[in-house]
N, CA and C of each residue as an Amber inpcrd file, in Angstrom:
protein
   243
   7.4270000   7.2930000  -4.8200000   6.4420000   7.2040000  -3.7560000
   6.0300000   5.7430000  -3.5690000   6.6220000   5.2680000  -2.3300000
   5.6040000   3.5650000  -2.1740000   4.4290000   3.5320000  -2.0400000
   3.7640000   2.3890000  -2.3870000   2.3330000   2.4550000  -1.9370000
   2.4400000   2.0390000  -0.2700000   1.2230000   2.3330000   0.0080000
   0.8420000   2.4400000   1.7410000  -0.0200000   1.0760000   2.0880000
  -0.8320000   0.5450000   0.9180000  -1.3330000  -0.5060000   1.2420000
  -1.7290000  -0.9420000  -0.0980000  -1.9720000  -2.3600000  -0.2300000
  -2.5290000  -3.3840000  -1.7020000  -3.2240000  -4.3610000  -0.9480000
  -4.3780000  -4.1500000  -1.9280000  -5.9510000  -5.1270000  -1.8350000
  -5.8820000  -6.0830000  -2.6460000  -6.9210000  -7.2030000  -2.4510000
  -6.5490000  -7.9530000  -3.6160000  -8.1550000  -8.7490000  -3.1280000
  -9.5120000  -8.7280000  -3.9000000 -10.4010000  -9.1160000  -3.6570000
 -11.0170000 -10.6060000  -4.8050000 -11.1060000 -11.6180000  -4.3170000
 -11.1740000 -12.8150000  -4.6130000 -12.8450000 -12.9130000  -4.6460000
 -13.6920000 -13.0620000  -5.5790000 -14.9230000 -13.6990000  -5.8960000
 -15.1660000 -15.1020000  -6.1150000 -15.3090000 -16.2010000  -5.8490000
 -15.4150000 -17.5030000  -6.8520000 -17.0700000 -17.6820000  -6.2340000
 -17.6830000 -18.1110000  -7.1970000 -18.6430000 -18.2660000  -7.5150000
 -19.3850000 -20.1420000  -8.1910000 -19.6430000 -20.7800000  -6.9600000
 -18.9460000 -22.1510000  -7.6820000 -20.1340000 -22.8010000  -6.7420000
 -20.2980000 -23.9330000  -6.9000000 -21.0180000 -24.8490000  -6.1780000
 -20.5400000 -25.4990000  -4.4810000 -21.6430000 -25.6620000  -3.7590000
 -21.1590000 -25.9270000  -2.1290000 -20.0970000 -26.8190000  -2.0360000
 -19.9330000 -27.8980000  -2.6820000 -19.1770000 -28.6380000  -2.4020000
 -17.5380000 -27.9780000  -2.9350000 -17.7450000 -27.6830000  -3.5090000
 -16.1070000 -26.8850000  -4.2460000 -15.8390000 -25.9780000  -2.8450000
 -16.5720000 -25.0420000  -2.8780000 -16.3780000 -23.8470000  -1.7870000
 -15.7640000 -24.4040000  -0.9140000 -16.5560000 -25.3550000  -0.0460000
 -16.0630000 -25.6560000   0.9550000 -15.2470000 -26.3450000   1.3690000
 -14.7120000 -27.4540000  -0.0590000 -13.2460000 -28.1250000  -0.1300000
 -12.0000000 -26.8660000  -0.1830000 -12.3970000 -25.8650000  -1.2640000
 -11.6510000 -25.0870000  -0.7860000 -11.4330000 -24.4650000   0.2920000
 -12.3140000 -24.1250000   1.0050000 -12.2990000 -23.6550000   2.5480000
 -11.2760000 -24.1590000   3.2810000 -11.7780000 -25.7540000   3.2810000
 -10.9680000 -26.7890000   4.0270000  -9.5650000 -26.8030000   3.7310000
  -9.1440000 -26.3270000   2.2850000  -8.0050000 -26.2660000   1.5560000
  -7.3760000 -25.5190000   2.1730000  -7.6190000 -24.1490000   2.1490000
  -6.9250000 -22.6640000   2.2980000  -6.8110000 -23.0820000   4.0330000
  -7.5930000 -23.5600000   4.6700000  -8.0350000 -23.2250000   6.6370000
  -6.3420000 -22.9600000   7.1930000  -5.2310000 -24.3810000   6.7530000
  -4.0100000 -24.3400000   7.3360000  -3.0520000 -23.1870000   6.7900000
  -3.3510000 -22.8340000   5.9410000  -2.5140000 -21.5340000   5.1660000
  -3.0620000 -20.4430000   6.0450000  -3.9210000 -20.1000000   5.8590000
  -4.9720000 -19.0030000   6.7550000  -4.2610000 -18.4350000   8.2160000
  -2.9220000 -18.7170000   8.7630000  -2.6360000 -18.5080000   9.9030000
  -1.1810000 -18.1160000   9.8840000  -0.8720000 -17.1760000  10.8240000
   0.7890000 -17.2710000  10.6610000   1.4570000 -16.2530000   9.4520000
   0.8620000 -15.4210000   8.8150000   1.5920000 -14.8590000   7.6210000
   2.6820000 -13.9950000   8.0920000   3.0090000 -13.4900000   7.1340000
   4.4590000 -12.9340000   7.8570000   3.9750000 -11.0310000   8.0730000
   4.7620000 -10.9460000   8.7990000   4.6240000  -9.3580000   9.1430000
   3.8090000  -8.3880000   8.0800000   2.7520000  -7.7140000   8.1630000
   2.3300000  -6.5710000   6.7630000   1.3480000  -7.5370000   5.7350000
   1.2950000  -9.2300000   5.5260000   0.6530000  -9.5530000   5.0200000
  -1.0460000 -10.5400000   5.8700000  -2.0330000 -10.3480000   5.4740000
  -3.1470000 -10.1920000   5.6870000  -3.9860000 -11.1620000   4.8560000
  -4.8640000 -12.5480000   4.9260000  -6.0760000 -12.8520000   4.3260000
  -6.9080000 -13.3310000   5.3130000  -8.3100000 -13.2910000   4.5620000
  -9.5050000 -13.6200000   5.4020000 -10.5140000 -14.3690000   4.3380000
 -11.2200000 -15.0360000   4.8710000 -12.6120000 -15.5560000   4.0980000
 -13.4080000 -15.7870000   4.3480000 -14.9650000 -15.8320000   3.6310000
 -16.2510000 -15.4120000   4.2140000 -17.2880000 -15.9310000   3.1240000
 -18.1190000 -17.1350000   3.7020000 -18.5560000 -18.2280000   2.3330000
 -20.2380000 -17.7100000   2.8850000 -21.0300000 -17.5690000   2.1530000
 -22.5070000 -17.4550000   1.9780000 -22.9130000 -17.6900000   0.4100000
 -23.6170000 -18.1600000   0.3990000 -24.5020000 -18.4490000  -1.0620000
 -23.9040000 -18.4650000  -2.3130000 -23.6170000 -19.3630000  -1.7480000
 -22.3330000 -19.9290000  -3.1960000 -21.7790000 -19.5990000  -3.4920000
 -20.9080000 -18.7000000  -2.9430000 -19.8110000 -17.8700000  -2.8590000
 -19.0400000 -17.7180000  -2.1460000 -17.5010000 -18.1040000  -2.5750000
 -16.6920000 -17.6970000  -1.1730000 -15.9030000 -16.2700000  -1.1790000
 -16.0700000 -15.7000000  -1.0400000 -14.6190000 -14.3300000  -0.9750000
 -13.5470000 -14.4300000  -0.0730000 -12.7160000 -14.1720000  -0.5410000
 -11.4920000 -13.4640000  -0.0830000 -10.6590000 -12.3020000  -0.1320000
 -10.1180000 -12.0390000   0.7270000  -9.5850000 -10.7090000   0.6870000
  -8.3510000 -10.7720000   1.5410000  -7.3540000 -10.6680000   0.5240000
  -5.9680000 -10.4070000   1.0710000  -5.2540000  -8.8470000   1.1360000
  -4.4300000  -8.3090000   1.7900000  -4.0020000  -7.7630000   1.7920000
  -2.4400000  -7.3730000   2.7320000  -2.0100000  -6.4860000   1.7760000
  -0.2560000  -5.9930000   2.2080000   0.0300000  -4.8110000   2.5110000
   1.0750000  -4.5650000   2.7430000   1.6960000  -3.2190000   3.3420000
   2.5040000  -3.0910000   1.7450000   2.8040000  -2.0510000   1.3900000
   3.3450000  -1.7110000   0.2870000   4.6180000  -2.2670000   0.2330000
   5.2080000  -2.4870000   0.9930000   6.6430000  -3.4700000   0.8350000
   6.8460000  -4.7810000   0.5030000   5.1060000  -5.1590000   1.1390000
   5.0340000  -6.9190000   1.2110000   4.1550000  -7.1330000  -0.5610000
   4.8670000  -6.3670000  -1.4780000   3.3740000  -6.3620000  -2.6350000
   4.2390000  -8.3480000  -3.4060000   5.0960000  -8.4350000  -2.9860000
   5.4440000  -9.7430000  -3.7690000   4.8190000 -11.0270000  -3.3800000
   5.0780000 -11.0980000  -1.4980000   4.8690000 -11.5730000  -0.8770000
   2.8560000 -12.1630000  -1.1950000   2.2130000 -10.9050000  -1.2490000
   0.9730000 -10.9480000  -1.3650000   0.5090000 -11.8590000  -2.8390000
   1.4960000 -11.6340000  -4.0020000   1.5140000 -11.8200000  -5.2880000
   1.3460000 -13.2140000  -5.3110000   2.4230000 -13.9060000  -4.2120000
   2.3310000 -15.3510000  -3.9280000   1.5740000 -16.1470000  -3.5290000
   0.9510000 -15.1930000  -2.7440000  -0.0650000 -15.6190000  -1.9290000
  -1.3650000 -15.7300000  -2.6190000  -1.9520000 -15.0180000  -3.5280000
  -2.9050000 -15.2580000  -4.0240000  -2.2410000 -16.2820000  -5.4670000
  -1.6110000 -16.4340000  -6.1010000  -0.8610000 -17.5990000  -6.5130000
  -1.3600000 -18.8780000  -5.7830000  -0.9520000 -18.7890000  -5.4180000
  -1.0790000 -19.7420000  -4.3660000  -2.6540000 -19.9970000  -3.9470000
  -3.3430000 -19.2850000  -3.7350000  -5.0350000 -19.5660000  -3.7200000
  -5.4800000 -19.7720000  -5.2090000  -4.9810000 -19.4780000  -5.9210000
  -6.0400000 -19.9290000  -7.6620000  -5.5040000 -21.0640000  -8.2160000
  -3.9240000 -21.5160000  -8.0530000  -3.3600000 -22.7230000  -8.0970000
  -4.5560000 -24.2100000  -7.3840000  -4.7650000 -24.1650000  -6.3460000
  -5.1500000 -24.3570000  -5.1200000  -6.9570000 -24.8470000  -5.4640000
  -7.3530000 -23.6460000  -6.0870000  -8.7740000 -23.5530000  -6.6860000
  -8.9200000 -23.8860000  -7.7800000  -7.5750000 -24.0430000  -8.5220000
  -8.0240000 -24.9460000  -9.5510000  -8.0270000 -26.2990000  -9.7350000
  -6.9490000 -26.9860000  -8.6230000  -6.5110000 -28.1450000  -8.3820000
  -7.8740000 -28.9000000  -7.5310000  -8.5090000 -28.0230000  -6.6630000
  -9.8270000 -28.5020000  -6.1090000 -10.8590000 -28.6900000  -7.2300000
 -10.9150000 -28.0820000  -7.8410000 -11.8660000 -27.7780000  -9.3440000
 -11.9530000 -29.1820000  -9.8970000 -10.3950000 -29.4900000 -10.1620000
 -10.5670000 -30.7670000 -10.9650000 -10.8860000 -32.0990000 -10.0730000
 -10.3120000 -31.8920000  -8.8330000 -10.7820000 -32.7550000  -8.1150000
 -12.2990000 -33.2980000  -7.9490000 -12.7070000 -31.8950000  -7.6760000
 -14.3090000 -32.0070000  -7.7400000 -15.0560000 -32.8420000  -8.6620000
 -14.5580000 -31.7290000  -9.9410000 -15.7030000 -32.6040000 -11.0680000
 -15.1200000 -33.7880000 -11.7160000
């Protein structure tokens, strides 16, 4: 049985200036994904979330993709401090 759909919910919890370098980070990725794959983000009070998601076929595709955002968040991290 395939799955029908995969979530994948992102918390970081970090100071304004991080958030929003990351923001700035992720903005050009944020567009264009390929068919079945899905992210969004949504920053209030020191917090940014994200939420990606796939069609059960795209579960690798998605795998990368958030790869790809904690890589990303950590490389801003060090930048930061």
């Amino acid at each position: 049985m395939a799955l029908e759909k995969v979530t994948v919910d992102i918390l970081l919890e970090k100071d304004e200036r991080y958030l929003k370098s990351l923001m700035r980070a992720l903005a050009p990725d944020n567009v264009n994904f390929p068919e079945g794959i899905a992210m969004n983000m949504k920053y209030s009070n020191e917090a940014l979330e994200i939420h990606a998601e796939s069609d059960g076929r795209r579960i690798m595709s998605l795998l990368n993709t958030v790869d790809e955002v904690l890589e990303l968040a950590k490389m801003i991290e060090r930048g930061v401090e």
